[in-house]
C-alpha positions as CSV (number, residue, x, y, z in Angstrom):
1,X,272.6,32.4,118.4
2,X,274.1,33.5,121.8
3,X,272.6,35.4,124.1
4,X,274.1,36.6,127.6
5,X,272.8,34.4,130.5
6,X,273.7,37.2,133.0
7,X,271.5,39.4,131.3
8,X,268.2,40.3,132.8
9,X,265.3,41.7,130.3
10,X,261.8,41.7,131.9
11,X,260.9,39.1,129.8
12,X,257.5,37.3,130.2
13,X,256.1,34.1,130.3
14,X,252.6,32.5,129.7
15,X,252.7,28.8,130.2
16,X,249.0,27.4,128.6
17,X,248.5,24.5,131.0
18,X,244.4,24.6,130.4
19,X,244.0,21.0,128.3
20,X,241.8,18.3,129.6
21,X,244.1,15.3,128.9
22,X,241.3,13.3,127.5
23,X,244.1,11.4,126.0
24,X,245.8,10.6,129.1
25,X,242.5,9.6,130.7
26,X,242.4,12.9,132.7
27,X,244.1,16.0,133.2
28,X,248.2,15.6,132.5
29,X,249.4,18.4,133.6
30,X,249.5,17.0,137.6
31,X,250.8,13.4,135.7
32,X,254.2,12.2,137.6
33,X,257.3,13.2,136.0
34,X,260.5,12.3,137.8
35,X,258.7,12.8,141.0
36,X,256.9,15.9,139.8
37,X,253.8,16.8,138.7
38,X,254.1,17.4,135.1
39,X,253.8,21.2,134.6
40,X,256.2,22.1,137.8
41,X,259.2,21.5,135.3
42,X,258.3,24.0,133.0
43,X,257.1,26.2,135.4
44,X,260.2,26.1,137.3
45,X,262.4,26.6,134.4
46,X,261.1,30.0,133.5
47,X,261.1,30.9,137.4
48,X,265.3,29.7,137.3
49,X,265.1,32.2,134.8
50,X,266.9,35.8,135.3
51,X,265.2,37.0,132.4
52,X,262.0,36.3,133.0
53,X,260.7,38.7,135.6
54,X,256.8,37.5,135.2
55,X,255.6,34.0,134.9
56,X,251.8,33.7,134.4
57,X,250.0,30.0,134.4
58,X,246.4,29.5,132.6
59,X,244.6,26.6,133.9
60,X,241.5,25.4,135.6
61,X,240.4,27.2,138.6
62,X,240.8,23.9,140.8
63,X,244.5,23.6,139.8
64,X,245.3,27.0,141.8
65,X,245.8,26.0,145.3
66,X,248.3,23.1,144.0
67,X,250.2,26.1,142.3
68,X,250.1,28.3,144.9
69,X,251.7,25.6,147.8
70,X,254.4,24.5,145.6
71,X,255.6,28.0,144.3
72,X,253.7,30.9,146.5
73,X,253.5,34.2,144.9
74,X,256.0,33.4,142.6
75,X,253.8,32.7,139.8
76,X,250.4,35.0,138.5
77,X,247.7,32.4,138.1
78,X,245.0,33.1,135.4
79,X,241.9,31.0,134.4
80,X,241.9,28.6,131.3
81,X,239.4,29.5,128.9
82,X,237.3,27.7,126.0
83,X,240.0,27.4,123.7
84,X,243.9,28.1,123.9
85,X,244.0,31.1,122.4
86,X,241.2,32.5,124.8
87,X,243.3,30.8,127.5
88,X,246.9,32.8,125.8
89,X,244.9,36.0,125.9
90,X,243.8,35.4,129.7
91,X,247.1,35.1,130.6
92,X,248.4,37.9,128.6
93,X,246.0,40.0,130.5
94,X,248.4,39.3,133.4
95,X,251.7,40.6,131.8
96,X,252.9,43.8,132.9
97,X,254.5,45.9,130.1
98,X,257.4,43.0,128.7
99,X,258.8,43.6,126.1
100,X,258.8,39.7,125.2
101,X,255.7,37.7,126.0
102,X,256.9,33.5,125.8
103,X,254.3,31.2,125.2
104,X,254.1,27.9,126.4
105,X,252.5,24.4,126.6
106,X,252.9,23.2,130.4
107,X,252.5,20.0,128.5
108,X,256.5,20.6,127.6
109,X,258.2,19.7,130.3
110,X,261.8,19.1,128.4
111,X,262.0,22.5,126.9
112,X,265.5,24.2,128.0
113,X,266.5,27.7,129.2
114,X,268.9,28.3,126.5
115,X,266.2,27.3,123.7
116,X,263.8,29.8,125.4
117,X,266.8,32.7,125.4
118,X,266.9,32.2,121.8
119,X,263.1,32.5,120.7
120,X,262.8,35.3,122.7
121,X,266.0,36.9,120.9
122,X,264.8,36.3,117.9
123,X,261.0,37.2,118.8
124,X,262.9,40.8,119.5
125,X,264.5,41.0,116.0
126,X,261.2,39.7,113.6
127,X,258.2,40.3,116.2
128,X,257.6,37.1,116.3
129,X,259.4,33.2,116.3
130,X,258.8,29.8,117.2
131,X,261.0,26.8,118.4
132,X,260.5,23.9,115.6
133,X,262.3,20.9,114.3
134,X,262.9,19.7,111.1
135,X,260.2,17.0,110.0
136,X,261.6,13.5,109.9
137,X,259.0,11.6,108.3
138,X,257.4,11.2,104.6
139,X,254.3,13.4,105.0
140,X,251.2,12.5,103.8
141,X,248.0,14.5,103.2
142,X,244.4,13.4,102.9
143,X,241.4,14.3,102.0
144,X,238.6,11.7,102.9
145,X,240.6,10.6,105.7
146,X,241.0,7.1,103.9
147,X,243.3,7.5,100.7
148,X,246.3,9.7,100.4
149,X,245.9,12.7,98.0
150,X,249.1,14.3,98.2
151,X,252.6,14.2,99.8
152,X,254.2,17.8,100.7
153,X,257.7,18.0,100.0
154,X,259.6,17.3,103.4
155,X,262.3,19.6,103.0
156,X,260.4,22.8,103.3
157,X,258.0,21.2,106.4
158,X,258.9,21.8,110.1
159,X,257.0,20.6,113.2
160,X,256.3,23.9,115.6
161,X,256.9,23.4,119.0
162,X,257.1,26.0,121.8
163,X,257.9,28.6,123.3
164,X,256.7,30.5,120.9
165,X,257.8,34.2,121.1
166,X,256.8,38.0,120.5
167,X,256.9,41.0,120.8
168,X,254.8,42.7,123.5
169,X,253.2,44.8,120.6
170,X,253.2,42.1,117.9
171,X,251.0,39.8,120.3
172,X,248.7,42.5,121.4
173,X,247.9,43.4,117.7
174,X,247.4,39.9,116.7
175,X,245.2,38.8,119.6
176,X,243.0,42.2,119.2
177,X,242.7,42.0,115.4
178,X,241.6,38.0,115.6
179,X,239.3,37.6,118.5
180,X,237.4,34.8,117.3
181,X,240.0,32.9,116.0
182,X,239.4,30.3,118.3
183,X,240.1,27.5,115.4
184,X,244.0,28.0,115.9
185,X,246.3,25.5,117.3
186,X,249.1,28.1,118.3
187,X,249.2,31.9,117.7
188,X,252.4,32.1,115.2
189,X,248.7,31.1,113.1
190,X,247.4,34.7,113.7
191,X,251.0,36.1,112.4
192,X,250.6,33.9,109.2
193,X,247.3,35.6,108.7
194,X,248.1,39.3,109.3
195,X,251.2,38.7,107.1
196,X,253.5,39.1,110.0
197,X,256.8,37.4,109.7
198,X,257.7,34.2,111.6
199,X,261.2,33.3,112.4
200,X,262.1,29.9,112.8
201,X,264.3,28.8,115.7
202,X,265.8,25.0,115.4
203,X,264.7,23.4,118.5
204,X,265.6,19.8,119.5
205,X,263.2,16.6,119.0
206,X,263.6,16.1,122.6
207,X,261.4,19.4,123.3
208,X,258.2,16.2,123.1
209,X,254.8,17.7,123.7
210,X,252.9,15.0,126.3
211,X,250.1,14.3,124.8
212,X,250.0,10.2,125.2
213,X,250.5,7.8,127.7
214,X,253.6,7.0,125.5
215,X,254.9,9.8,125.7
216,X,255.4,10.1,129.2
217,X,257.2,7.1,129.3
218,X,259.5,8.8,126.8
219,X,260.0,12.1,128.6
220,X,260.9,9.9,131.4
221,X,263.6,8.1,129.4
222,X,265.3,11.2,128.2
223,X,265.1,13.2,131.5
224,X,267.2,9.8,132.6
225,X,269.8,10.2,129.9
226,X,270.2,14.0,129.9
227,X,270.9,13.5,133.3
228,X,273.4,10.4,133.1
229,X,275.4,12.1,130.1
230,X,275.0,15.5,133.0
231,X,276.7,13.5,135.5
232,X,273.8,14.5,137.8
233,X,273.3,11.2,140.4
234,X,269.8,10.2,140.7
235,X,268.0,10.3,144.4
236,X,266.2,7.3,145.1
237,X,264.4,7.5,148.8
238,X,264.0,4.4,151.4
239,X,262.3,3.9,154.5
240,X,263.6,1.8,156.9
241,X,261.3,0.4,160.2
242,X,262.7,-1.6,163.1
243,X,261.2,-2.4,166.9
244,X,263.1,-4.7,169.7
245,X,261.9,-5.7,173.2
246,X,263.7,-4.1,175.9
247,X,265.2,-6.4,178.9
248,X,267.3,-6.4,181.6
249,X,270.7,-8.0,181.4
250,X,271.3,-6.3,178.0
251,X,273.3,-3.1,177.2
252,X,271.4,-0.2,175.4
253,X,273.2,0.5,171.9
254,X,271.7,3.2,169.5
255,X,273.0,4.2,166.7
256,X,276.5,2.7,167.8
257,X,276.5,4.4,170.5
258,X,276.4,2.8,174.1
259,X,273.8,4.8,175.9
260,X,273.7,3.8,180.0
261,X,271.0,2.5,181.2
262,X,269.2,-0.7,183.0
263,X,267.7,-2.3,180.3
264,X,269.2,-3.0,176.6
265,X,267.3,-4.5,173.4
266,X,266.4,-7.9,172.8
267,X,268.0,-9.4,169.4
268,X,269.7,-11.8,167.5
269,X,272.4,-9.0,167.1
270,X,273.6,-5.8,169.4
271,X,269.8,-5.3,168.6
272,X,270.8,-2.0,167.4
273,X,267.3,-0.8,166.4
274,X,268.4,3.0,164.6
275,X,271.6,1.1,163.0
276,X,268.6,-1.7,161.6
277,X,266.2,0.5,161.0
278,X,268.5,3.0,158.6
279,X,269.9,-0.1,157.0
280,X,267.1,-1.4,155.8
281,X,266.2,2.2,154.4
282,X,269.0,1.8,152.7
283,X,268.5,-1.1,151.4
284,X,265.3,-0.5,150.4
285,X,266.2,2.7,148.0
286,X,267.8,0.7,146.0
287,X,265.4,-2.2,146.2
288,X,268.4,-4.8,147.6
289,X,265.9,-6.2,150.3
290,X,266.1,-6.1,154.0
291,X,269.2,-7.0,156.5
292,X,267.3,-10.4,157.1
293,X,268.1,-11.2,153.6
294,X,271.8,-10.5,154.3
295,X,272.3,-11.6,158.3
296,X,269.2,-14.3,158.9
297,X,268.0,-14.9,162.3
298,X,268.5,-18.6,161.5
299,X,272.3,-18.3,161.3
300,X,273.3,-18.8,164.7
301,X,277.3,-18.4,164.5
302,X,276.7,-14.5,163.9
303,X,274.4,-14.4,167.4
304,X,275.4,-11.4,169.0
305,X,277.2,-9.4,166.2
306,X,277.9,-5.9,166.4
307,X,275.2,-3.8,164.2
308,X,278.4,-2.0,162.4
309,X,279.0,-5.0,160.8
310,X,275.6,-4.9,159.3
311,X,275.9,-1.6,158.6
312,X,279.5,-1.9,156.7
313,X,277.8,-5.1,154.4
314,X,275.0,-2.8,153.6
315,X,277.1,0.0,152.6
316,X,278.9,-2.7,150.3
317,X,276.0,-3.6,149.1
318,X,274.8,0.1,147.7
319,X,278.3,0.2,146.5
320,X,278.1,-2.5,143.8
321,X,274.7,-1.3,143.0
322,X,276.6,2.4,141.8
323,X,275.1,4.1,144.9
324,X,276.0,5.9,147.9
325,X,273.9,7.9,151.2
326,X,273.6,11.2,150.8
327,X,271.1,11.8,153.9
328,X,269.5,10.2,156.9
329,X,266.6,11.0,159.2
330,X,266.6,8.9,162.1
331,X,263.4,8.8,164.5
332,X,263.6,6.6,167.5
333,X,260.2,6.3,169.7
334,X,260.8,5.2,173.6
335,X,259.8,6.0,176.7
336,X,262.8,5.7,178.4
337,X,265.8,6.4,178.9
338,X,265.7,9.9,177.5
339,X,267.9,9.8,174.6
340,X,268.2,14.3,174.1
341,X,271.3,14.2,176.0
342,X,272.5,11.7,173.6
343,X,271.7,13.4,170.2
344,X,275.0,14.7,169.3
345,X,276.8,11.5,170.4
346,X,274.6,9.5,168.3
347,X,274.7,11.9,165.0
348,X,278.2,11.9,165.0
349,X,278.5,7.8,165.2
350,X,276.2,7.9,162.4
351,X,277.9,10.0,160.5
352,X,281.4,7.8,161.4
353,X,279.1,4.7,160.4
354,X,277.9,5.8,157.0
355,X,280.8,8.1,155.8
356,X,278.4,10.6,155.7
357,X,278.9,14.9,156.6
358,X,277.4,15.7,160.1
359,X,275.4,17.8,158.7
360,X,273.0,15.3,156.3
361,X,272.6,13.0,159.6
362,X,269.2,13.9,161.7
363,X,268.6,12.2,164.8
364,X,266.0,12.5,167.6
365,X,263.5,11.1,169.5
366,X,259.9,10.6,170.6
367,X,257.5,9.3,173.4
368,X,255.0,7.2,173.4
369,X,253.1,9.0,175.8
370,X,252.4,6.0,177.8
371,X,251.0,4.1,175.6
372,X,251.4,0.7,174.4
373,X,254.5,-1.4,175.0
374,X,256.7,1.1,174.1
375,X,254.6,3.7,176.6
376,X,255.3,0.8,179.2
377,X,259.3,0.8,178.5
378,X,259.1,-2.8,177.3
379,X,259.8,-2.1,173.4
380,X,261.9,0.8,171.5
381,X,261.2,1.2,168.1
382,X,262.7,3.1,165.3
383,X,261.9,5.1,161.6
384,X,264.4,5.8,159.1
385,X,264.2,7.7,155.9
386,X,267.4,7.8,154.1
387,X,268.3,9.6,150.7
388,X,270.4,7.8,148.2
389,X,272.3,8.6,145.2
390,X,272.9,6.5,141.9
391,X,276.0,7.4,140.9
């Protein structure tokens, strides 16, 4: 079924986000997902979508001000109630007059824009349809719990997934004519009993409900491979940390860049502290150690080097691990000299050093305020946070 992407139809969506994840040993929908809490994928999905004018998440009262930071007034928040469909109706509350209401689990993170398009199309056609797959294993059915007393025939089974789509009026009548049917594990249930009819939309088995510590490991696996076969790099982040004494007698490099003055840093090197400290940022976003591992102060014929070369062996070291720098943020903390007028000079050797745009290099500096050895002028220091990709 194909539906226009460009198309925009006022479409709703409820995302039910109100379990208590006694499974998981606590709520999952805040679980880490790729560096997200769990429901935020879902939740950003429908918001992506053009279609969707309303997105409305149920879920516990104490969840609201996490929503509410990460997406602002994008999203209507309504409380999760006693049982799902309570929780559905709470958020249907919320809808304005759509014409399609999508529900949800938040507990689907993998679900897919063009998989919610066709639900919803077909939602307008029958009233009402859910995403499912086609059931893979042998089925069996019991009635003690402990012996098998039948197996239904697999070809006419389907697992139901969501979203699960309807019409604004078919979901209105349903949740008005059953509400106390709090015994149901989805709505499409409430359409089977009024005699409504269902339409069946062939999802994907990667639309996996979380429900199990194993499961998030496997959500995690195929986010990986959807985005490898996507060509889509993964970011991997590194923080890099490096201080030197300052003395006289030694030139002041930063960054690569000479910066006058009557004292310089102290090191085995240049003593470079913002080329050392965004090296081992790199370095350490894709786990390949520190520059000590690579240039040890024990090896005295390199005494003196200039910090580019540590910089180019790092850069050759991301390379045969498939990655590259797509951003730096460089903070150096000194007292003197004051290193403003130097910014641009510095940003620009940077960017030289790394191969990186001007524009994804950050530099600046802080005081000390006095304070310490650095406060004193007899130490610089330096923080780096660099961005990498995994090609």
């Amino acid at each position: 079924m194909t539906v226009n992407r460009a198309q925009t139809h006022d479409w709703a969506a409820v995302i039910a986000a109100g379990g208590s994840g006694v499974r998981m040993g606590g709520p999952k929908q805040f679980l880490p997902l790729a560096g997200r809490p769990l429901l935020f994928h879902s939740v950003s999905l429908f918001l992506a979508m053009p279609e969707f004018s309303d997105v409305i998440v149920v879920t516990a009262r104490e969840n609201f001000a996490a929503l509410e930071k990460e997406f602002g007034g994008k999203v209507k928040l309504a409380p999760a109630g006693a049982t799902r469909l309570e929780s559905v109706r709470n958020g249907f509350a919320l809808a304005r007059r759509n014409p399609v209401i999508a529900v949800h689990d938040g507990a689907r993170p993998l679900v897919t824009a063009q998989l919610a398009r066709e639900v919803c199309a077909a939602a307008l056609k029958t009233g009402a349809a859910v995403a499912a797959v086609a059931v893979k294993d042998t089925i069996k059915s019991s009635a003690d719990g402990l012996t098998v007393s039948a197996t239904p025939e697999r070809a006419k089974l389907w697992a139901a997934q969501t979203p699960q789509c309807y019409r604004r009026e078919a979901l209105e009548e349903l949740l008005s004519r059953f509400p106390n049917a709090g015994d149901v594990s989805d709505e499409s249930q409430l359409a089977e009993h009024a005699g409504m009819p269902v339409a069946l939309v062939p999802s994907f088995y990667g639309n996996i409900k979380i429900t199990t510590p194993e499961d998030l490991v496997l959500a995690e696996a195929l986010m990986d491979t959807e985005r490898k076969s996507a060509g889509v790099p993964a970011q991997r982040v590194g923080f890099g940390y490096d201080l030197h004494r300052m003395v006289e007698g030694r030139p002041l490099i930063l960054g690569g860049v000479h910066i006058p003055h009557n004292k310089g840093l102290l090191g085995h090197s240049d003593g470079d502290v913002a080329l050392h400290a965004v090296c081992d940022a790199a370095l350490g976003a894709v786990a390949a150690g520190e520059i000590g591992v690579y240039f040890p102060p024990t090896n005295l014929t390199i005494m003196g080097i200039s910090s580019k070369v540590i910089a180019e062996k790092t850069l050759e070291v991301l390379a045969g691990r498939g990655a590259e720098l797509a951003q730096m943020d460089v903070t150096v903390i000194a007292e003197e000299p004051k290193l403003m007028p130097h910014y641009q000079a510095v940003r620009e050797s940077l960017s030289e050093i790394f191969r990186l745009p001007l524009d994804c290099v950050s530099f600046k500096a802080k005081s000390a305020e006095g304070l310490g050895p650095i406060g004193k002028g007899e130490a610089m220091e330096c923080h780096a946070v660099v961005t990498a990709r995994i090609k």
